[in-house]
C-alpha positions in Angstrom: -16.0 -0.6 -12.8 -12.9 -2.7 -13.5 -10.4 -1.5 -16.3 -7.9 -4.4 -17.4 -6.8 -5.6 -20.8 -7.3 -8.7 -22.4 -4.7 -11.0 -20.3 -4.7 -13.6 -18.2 -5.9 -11.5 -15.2 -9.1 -10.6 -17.0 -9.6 -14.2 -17.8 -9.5 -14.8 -14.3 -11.3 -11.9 -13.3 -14.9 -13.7 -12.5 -13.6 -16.4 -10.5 -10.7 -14.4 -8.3 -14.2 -11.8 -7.7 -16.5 -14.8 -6.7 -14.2 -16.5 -4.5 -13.6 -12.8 -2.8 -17.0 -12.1 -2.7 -17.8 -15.5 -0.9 -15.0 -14.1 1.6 -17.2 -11.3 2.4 -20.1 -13.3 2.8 -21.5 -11.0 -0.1 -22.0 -14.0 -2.8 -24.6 -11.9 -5.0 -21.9 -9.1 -5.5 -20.2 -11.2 -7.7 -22.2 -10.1 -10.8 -22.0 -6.0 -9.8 -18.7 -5.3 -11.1 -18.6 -3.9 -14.9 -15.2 -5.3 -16.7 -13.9 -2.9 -19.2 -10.8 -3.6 -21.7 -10.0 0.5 -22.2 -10.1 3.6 -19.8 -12.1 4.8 -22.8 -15.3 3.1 -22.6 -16.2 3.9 -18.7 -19.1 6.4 -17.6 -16.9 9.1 -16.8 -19.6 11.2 -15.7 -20.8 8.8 -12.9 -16.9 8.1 -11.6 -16.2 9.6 -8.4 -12.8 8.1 -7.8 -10.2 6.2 -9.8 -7.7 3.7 -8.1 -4.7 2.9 -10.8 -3.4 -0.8 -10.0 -1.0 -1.1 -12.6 1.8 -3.3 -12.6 4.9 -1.7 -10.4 6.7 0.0 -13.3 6.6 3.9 -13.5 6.9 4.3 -17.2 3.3 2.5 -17.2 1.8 4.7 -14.4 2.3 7.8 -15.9 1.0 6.7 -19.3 -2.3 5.6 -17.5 -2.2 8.9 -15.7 -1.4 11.2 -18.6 -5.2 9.2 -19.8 -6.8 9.5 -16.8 -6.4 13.0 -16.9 -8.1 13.5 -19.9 -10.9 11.4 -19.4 -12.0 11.7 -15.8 -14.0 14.9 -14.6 -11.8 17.7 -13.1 -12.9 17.1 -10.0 -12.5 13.7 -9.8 -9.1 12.5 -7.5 -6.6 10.1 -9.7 -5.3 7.5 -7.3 -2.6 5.2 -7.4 -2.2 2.3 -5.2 1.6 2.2 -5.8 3.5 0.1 -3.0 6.4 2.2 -3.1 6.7 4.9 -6.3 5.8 8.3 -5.2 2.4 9.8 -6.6 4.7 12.9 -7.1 6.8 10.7 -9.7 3.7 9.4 -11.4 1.8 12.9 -12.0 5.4 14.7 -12.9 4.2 16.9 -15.7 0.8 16.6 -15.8 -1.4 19.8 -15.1 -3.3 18.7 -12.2 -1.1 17.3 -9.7 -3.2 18.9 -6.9 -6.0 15.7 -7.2 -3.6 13.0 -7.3 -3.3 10.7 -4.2 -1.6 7.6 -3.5 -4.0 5.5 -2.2 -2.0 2.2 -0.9 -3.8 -1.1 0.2 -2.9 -4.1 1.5 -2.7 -7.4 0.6 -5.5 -9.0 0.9 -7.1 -5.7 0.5 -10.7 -7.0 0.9 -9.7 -8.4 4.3 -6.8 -5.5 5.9 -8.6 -2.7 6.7 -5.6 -0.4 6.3 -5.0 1.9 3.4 -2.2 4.0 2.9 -3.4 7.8 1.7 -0.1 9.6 0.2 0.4 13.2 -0.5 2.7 14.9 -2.8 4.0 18.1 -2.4 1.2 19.4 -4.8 -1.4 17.3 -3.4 -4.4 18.9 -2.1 -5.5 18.2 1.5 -8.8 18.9 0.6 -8.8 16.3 -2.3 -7.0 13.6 0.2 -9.7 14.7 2.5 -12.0 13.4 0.5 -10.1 10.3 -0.4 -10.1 9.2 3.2 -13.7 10.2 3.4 -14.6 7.7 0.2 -11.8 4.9 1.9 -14.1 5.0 5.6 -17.4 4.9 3.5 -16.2 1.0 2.4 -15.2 0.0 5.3 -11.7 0.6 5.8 -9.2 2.6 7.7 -7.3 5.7 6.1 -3.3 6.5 7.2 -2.5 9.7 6.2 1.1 10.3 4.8 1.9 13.5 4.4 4.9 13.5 1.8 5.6 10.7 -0.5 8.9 9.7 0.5 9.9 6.0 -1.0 8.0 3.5 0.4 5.7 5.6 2.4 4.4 4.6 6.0 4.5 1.1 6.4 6.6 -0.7 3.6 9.2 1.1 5.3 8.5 -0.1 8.9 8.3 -3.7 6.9 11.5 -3.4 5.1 13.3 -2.0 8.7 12.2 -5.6 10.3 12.5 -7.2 7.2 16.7 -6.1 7.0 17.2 -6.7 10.3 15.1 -10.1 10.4 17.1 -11.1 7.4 20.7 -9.9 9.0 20.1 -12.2 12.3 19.2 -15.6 9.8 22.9 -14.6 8.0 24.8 -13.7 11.0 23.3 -17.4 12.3 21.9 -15.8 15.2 18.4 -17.8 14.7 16.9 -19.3 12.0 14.1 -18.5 9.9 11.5 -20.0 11.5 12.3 -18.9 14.9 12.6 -15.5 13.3 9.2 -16.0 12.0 7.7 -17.1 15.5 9.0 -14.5 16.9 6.9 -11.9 15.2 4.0 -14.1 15.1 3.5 -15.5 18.7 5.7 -12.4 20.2 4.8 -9.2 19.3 2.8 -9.5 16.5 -0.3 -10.4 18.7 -0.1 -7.1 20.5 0.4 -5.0 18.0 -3.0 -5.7 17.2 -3.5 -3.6 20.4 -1.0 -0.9 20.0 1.0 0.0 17.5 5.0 0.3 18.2 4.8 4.1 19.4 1.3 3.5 21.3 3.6 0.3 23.3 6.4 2.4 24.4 3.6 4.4 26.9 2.1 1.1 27.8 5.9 -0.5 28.6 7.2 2.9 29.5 9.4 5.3 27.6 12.3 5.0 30.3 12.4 1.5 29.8 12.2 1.8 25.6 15.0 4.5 25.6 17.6 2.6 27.6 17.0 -0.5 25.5 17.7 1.7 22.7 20.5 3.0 23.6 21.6 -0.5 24.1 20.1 -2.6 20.7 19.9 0.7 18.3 24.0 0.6 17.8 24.3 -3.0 16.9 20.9 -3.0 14.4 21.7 -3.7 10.7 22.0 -0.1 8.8 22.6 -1.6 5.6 22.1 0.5 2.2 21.9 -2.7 0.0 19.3 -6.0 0.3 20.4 -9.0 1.5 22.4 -11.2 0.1 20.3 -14.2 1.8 17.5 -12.7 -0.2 19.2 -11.1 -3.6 21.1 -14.4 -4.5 18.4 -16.3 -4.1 16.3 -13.6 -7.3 19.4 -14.4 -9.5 
């Protein structure tokens, strides 16, 4: 069941689910998704889990929430797949804070198996348990985060390489391609393989520390975007 109102997105709706379907080499699944225009008119009684994909403004989330709330079963978890506001934010006043999860996909999220699963600090394990239990069921590949600091997990690994990528285009150290290359014929193809913490045993920690203690002191630490990228958004 798809929730969206009458826009532009649910105008594009059929298409964007064909062409995804094709994807996944699962044409005929096309047709299997019910579109609704209101929370209200779902089968709340057959729903056992509820992703909110709203657009990226808090005000919103929480309206949908306070809704969700009253509609869903009490048993049901109330996820939000959020890129960076905390589920703790989102379910801030409501009475059952202890069944809402942030539940954080990728993009494309029917191709990148990943999903972000993000506690609060009245989350309850049991209920993201059960989250990550529905998330492997279709497929896909559960990272527990156990507090819902800004930007979780990865956005915030991203957003470390993004600053720094962005610092050594400014300071004209390389350019954005080579930047670019870097990632994706360097190291991107092994992490694949091994993540960044998983690489430092296969490379060896002795080696990773002293180039640490070497690179670490010189690494942007700025508290403010990049002007490369900011002036270019005004």
């Amino acid at each position: 069941h798809i929730v969206n109102p009458r826009d532009r997105m649910l105008e594009s709706l059929p298409a964007r689910f064909a062409a995804a379907m094709r994807k996944l080499g699962k044409p005929q699944l096309a047709a299997a998704f019910a579109v609704h225009e209101t929370p209200a008119t779902l089968p709340w009684a057959d729903i056992d889990i509820v992703i909110e994909a709203a657009p990226e403004r808090l005000e919103v989330k929480r309206e949908i929430f306070a809704e969700l709330e009253r509609l869903a079963r009490p048993d049901t978890p109330l996820c939000s797949n959020s890129s960076a506001i905390p589920i703790g934010r989102i379910g801030e006043g409501l009475a059952t804070q202890q069944r809402m999860v942030g539940t954080h996909y990728f993009m494309p999220a029917h191709l990148v198996p990943a999903v972000e699963v993000v506690c609060s600090k009245h989350t309850s394990r049991d209920v993201a348990d059960r989250v990550s239990d529905i998330l492997r069921s279709t497929g896909r590949v559960p990272v527990r985060v156990n507090l819902d600091i800004p930007g979780f997990l990865a956005n915030r690994m991203q957003h470390a390489l993004s600053r720094e990528a962005l610092d050594l285009v400014e300071r004209g150290i390389a350019t954005p391609e080579d930047v670019d290359n870097a990632v994706r014929f360097g190291f991107g193809f092994r992490y694949i393989a091994a993540g960044p913490l998983l690489q430092r045993d296969h490379a060896g920690l002795d080696v990773h520390n002293a180039a640490g203690s070497t690179i670490y002191p010189d690494l942007c630490n700025s508290p403010t975007t990049s002007p490369c990228m900011s002036d270019r958004v005004k």
